[in-house]
C-alpha positions as CSV (number, residue, x, y, z in Angstrom):
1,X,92.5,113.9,132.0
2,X,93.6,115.0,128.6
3,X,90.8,117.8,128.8
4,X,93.1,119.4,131.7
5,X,95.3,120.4,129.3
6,X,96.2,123.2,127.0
7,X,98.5,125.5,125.7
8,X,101.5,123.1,126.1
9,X,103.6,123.6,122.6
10,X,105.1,126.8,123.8
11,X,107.0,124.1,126.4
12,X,107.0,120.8,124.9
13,X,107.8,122.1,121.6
14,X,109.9,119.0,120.5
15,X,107.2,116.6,121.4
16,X,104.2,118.8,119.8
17,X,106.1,118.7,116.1
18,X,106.7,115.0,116.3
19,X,102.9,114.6,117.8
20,X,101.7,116.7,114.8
21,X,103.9,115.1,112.2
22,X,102.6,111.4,113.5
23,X,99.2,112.6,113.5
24,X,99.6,113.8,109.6
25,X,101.3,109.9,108.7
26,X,98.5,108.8,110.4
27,X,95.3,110.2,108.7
28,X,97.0,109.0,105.3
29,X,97.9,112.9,104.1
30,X,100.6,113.6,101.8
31,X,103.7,113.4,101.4
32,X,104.2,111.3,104.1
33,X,104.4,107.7,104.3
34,X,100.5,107.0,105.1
35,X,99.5,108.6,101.8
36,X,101.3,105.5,99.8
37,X,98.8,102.5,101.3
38,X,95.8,105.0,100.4
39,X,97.5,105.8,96.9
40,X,97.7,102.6,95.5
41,X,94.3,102.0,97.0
42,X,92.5,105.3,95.0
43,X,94.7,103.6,92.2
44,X,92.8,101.1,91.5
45,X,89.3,102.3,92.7
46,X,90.1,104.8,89.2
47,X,91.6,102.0,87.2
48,X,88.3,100.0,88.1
49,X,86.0,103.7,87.9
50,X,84.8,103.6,91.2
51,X,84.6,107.2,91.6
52,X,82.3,107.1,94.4
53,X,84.5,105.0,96.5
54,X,87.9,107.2,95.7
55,X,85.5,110.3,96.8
56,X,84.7,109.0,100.0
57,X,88.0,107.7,100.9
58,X,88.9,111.3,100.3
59,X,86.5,112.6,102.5
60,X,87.6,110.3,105.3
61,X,91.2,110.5,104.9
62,X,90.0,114.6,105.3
63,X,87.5,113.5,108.6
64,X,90.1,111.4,110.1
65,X,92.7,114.1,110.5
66,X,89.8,116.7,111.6
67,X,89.4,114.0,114.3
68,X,93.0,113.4,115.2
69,X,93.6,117.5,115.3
70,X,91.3,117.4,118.3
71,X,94.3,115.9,120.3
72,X,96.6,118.1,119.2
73,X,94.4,121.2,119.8
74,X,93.4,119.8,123.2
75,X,97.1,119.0,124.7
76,X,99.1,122.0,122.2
77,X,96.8,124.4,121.9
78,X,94.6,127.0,123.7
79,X,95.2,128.5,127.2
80,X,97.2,127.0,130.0
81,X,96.8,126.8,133.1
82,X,99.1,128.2,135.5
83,X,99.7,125.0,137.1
84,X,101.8,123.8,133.8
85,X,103.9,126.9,133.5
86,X,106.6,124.6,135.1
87,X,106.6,121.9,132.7
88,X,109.5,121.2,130.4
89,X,109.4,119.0,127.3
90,X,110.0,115.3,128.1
91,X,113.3,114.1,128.9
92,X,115.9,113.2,126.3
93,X,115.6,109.4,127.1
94,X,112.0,110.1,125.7
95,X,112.5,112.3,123.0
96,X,115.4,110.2,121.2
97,X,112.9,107.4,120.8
98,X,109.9,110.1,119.1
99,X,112.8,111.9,116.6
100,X,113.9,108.0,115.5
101,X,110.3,107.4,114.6
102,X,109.8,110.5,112.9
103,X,113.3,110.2,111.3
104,X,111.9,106.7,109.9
105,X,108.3,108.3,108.8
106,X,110.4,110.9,106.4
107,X,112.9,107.9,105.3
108,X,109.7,105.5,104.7
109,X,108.2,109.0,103.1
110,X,111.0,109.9,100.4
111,X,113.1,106.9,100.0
112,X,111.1,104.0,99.9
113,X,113.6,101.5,98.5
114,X,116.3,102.4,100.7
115,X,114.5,99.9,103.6
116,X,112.3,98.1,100.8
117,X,114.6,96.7,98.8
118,X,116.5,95.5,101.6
119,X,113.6,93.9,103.4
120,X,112.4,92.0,100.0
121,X,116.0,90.6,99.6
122,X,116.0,89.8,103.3
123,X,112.7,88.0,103.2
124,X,112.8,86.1,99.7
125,X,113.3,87.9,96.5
126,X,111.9,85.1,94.4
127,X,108.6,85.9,96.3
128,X,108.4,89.3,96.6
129,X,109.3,89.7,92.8
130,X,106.5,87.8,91.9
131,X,104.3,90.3,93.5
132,X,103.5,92.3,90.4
133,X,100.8,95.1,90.2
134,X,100.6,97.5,87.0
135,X,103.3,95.8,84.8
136,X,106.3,96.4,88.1
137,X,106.7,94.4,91.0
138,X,105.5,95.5,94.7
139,X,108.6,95.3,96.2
140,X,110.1,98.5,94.3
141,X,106.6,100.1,93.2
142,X,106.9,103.0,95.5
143,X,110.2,104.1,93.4
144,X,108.1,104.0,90.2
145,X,105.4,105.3,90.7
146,X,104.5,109.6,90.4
147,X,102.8,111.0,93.3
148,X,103.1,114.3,92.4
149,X,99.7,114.6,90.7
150,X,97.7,113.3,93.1
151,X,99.6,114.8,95.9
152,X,98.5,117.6,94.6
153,X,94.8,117.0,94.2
154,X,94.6,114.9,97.4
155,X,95.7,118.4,98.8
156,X,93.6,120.9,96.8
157,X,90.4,118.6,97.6
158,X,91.5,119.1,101.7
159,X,91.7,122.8,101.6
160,X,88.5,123.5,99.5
161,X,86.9,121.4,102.3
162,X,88.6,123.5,104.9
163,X,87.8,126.6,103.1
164,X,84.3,125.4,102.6
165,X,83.8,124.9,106.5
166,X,85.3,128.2,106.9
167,X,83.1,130.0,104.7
168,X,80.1,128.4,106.1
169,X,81.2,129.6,109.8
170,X,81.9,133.1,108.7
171,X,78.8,132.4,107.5
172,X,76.8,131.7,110.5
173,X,75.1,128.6,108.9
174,X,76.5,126.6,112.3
175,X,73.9,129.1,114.0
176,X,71.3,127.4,113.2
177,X,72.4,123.8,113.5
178,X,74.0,124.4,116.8
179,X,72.2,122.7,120.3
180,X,70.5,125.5,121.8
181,X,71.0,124.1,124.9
182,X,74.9,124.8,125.0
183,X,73.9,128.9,124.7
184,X,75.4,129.7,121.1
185,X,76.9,128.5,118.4
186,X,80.4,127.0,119.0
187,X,83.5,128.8,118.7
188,X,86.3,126.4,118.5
189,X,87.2,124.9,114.4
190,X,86.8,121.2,116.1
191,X,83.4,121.9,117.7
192,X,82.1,123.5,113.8
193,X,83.1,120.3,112.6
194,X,81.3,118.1,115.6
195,X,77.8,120.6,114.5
196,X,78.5,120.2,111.4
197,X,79.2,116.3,111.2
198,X,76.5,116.1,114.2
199,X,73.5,117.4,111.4
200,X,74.8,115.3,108.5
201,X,75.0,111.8,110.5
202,X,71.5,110.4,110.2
203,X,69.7,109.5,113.3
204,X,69.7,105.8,113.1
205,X,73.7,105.9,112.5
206,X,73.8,107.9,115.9
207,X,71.9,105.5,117.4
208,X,73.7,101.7,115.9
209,X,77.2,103.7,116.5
210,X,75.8,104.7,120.2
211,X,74.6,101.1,120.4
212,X,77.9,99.9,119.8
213,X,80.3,102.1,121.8
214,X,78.0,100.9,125.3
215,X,78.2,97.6,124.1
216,X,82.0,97.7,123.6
217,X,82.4,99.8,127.1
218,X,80.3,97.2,128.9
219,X,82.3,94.5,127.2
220,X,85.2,95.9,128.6
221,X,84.0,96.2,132.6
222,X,83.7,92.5,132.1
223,X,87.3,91.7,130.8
224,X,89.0,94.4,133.0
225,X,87.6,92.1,136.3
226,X,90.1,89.5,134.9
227,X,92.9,91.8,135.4
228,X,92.9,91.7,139.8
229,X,97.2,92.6,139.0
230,X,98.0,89.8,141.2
231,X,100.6,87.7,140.3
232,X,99.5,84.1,141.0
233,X,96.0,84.5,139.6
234,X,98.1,85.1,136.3
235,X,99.8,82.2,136.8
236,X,96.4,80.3,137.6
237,X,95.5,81.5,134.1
238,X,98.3,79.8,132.2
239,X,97.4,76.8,133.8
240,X,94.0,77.0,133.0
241,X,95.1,77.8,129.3
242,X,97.1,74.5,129.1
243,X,94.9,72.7,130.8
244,X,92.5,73.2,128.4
245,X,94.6,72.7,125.5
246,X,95.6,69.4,126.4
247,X,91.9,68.2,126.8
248,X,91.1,69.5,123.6
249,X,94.2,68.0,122.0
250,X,93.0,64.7,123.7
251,X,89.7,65.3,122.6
252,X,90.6,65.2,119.3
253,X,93.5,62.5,119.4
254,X,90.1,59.8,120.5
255,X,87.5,61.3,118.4
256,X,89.7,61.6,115.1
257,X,92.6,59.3,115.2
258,X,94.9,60.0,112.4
259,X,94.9,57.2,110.0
């Protein structure tokens, strides 16, 4: 269970900066790659004015990386137990395969057109020319374009929401909002955030969200008794699967003859 765990960067070091630099690509933060997607995006929510919209993606990009840190503060950070003072980080057969990745996220990151331009010519140039946003065509717009500015403000927006968290825990405005049934108020950053997030999220969100998540887990019992991991019941599948698709084809062959 990944709640078992804790305190592993001092010996997986290697595997915690590739973990936290994925994790950063992922919520869509600058400079990395993930930002780009999101920048043309907030591009043309300003071109059109949709303020609102270029807020809130904002604020999510900001929630989606306080969400994502909860991995990396449950596996990295905090005590360990004496159980993993053995462990090493993962072999060199693993690693290679992370450092790659994160050796293509800083490529993808800071020179775009060294796989992009490639890849367009590879795939059909006449095409991929004829993609054209803003007066210059996709395939090279990441070369183009200045990120710098909103870089910058993408960043400044994050740390006045950290420091605005921050303030309110020095505070002690979590205090009051925490459940008075877990004895206090809570001490880790993540489980402000969960208070905090936990008053703002209106009840019948809770509730649809809540709604959905046992709907999706029961969902899920159902398909996993398909899966018995035996061979021949696969196999009986497939059949099953062409079987059907020949009837069908049939079906339709009488029904609709072509012609």
């Amino acid at each position: 269970m990944i709640g078992e765990l804790g305190g592993l960067a001092g010996v997986m070091p290697v595997t915690f900066t590739t973990a936290a630099i994925a994790i950063v690509a992922m919520s869509g933060l600058p400079p990395l790659a993930g930002f780009g997607g999101k920048w043309l995006l907030l591009s043309a929510m300003m071109e059109k004015r949709w303020y609102a919209p270029a807020l809130m993606t904002l604020l999510a990009t900001f929630v989606g990386f306080v969400y994502m840190t909860r991995f990396i503060q449950t596996i990295f950070f905090g005590s360990r137990k004496a159980t993993h003072d053995g462990l090493m980080d993962a072999p060199i057969a693993v690693l290679i395969p992370q450092v790659l990745l994160i050796a293509g996220i800083f490529l993808m990151s800071f020179f775009p057109k060294v796989l992009i331009g490639p890849v367009s010519q590879a795939i059909d140039p006449t095409f991929a020319s004829t993609l054209v946003w803003q007066g210059m065509s996709l395939e090279m717009i990441y070369g183009y374009w200045n990120p710098l500015p909103v870089m910058a403000f993408a960043i400044i927006v994050c740390w006045i929401l950290f420091g605005l968290f921050w303030l309110l825990r020095r505070g002690g405005w979590w205090r009051a909002t925490a459940n008075v049934e877990s004895g206090g108020a809570p001490s880790g950053l993540y489980e402000v955030f969960k208070t905090v997030f936990a008053t703002l999220t209106p009840p019948w969100a809770v509730a649809a969200w809540g709604g959905l998540a046992a709907a999706t887990a029961t969902a899920a019992e159902r398909i996993r008794m398909i899966y018995t991991g035996n061979g021949q019941t696969y196999n009986l599948y497939i059949l099953y699967y062409f079987l059907v698709l020949y009837i069908a084809g049939g079906c339709v062959r009488y029904f609709w003859p072509a012609g």
